[in-house]
N, C-alpha and C positions, 0 to 999 in steps of 0.2 A: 572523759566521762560522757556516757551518751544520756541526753536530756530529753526533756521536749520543753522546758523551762524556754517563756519566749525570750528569756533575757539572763545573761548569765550570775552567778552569785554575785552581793555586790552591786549590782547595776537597778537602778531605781525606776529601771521600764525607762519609755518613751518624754523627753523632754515636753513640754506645753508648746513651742516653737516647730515640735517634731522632727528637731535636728537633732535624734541621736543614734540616727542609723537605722533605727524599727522600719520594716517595709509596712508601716499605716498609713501609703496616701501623703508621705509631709514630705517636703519639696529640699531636694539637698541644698547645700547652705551657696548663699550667692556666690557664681562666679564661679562656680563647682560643676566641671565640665561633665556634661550627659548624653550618650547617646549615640550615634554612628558620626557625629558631630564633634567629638571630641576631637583632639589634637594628637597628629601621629608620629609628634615629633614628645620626648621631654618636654613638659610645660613650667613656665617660671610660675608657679605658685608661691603658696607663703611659705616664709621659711618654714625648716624645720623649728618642731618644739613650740609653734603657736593656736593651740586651743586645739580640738576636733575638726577632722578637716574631712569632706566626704563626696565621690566620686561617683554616678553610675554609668552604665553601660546597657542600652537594650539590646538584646540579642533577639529577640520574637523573630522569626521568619528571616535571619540573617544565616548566611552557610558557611562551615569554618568556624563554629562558637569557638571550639578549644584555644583555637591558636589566637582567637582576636580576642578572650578575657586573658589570657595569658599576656599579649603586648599592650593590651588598654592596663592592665595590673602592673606592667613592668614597670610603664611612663608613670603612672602615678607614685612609686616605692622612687621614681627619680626624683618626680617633685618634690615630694616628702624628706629627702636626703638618706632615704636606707641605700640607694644605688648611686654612682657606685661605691660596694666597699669598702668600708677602711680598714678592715680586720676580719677576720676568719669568721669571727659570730657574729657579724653584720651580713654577711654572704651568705651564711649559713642563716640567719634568720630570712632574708629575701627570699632564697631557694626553697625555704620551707613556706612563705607565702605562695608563689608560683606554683609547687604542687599541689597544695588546699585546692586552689583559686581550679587548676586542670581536676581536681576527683571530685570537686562540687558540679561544675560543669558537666563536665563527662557524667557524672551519675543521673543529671537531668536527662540528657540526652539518651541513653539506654536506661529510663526507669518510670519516666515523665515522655512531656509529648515535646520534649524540650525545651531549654531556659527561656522564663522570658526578659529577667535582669539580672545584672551583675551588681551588688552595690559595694563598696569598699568605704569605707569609715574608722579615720587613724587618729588617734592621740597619741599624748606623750608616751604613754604606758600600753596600749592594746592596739591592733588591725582586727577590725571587725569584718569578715567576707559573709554576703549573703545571696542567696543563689534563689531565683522566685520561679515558679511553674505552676501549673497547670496538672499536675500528678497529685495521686488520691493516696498513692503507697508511704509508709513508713520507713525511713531511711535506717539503717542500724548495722551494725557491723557482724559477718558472718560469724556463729560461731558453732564448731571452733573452727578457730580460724588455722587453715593450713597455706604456710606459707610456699609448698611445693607447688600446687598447683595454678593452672591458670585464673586468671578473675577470682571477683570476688574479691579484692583487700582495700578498695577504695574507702569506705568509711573506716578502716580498720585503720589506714594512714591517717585521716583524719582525726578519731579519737586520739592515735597516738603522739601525735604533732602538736593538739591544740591544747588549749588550757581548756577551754570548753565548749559544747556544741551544742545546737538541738534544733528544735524544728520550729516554727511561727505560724498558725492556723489563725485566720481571720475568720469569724463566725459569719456567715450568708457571702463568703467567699468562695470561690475555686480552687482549688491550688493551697500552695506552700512557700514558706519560704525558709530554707534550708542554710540557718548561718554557725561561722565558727568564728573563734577568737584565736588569736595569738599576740603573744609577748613580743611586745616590740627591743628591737636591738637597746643594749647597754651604752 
């Protein structure tokens, strides 16, 4: 469903701590690797299944965004215990984060002046991806949407993969930020 809702149904907005993924300025939860400084191996984080856990990434002026939110997103989905595997909808839920994760990206990149964060924020129940820029345009999925042709279906996989989406405008801001949700593995 395509929103501009800064927070999906359900969700009570921004924690008081600022630890609940919103890109307002609040600092990810200690210990929560950020930046071209993260770790480029699998990190031993907390297990799975302990509280909200949240990761970001700057990309501002870094070249390669696609492929380096794609393996900062992968090592995190390790930390976390979605990877590797255990079953077909555990793979197929990762895969379906990794795509998100490449047409949020990519969309900045060809529609914005390119990303300038990556944030990833997982609980037991949701992965929250949020994608920050510098872009004034409204994201929204072509319609109608034809799937013969080239371009054009990236938000269209989005709405269709996520539970929900929308956009995040901070008022005497620049920019956006562009997040989605998905259902975490069973």
């Amino acid at each position: 469903m395509s929103t501009t809702r800064p927070y999906s149904p359900g969700d009570r907005g921004p924690e008081p701590s600022g630890a609940s993924g919103a890109s307002e300025g609040g600092a990810p939860e200690l210990g929560a690797p950020t930046g071209a400084a993260a770790p480029s191996v699998p990190s031993e984080g907390s297990p799975p299944g302990r509280g909200r856990q949240v990761r970001t990434l700057r990309l501002d002026g870094e070249s390669g965004v696609v492929p380096l939110a794609r393996d900062f997103t992968r090592q995190a989905l390790y930390a976390w215990g979605w990877l590797p595997a255990a079953g077909a909808d555990q793979r197929a839920a990762a895969e379906d984060v990794l795509l998100v994760v490449s047409e949020l990206v990519t969309n900045a990149c060809l529609h914005a002046e390119g990303p300038d964060e990556l944030l990833l924020a997982c609980d037991n129940k949701v992965i929250r991806l949020e994608v920050s820029d510098r872009g004034t345009g409204q994201p929204a999925p072509r319609t109608p949407h034809r799937a013969g042709r080239p371009g054009g279906h990236g938000m269209f996989i989005v709405q269709r993969l996520c539970l929900d989406w929308g956009v995040l405008r901070v008022p005497g801001r620049d920019g956006k930020t562009v997040w989605a949700e998905l259902g975490a593995p069973a």
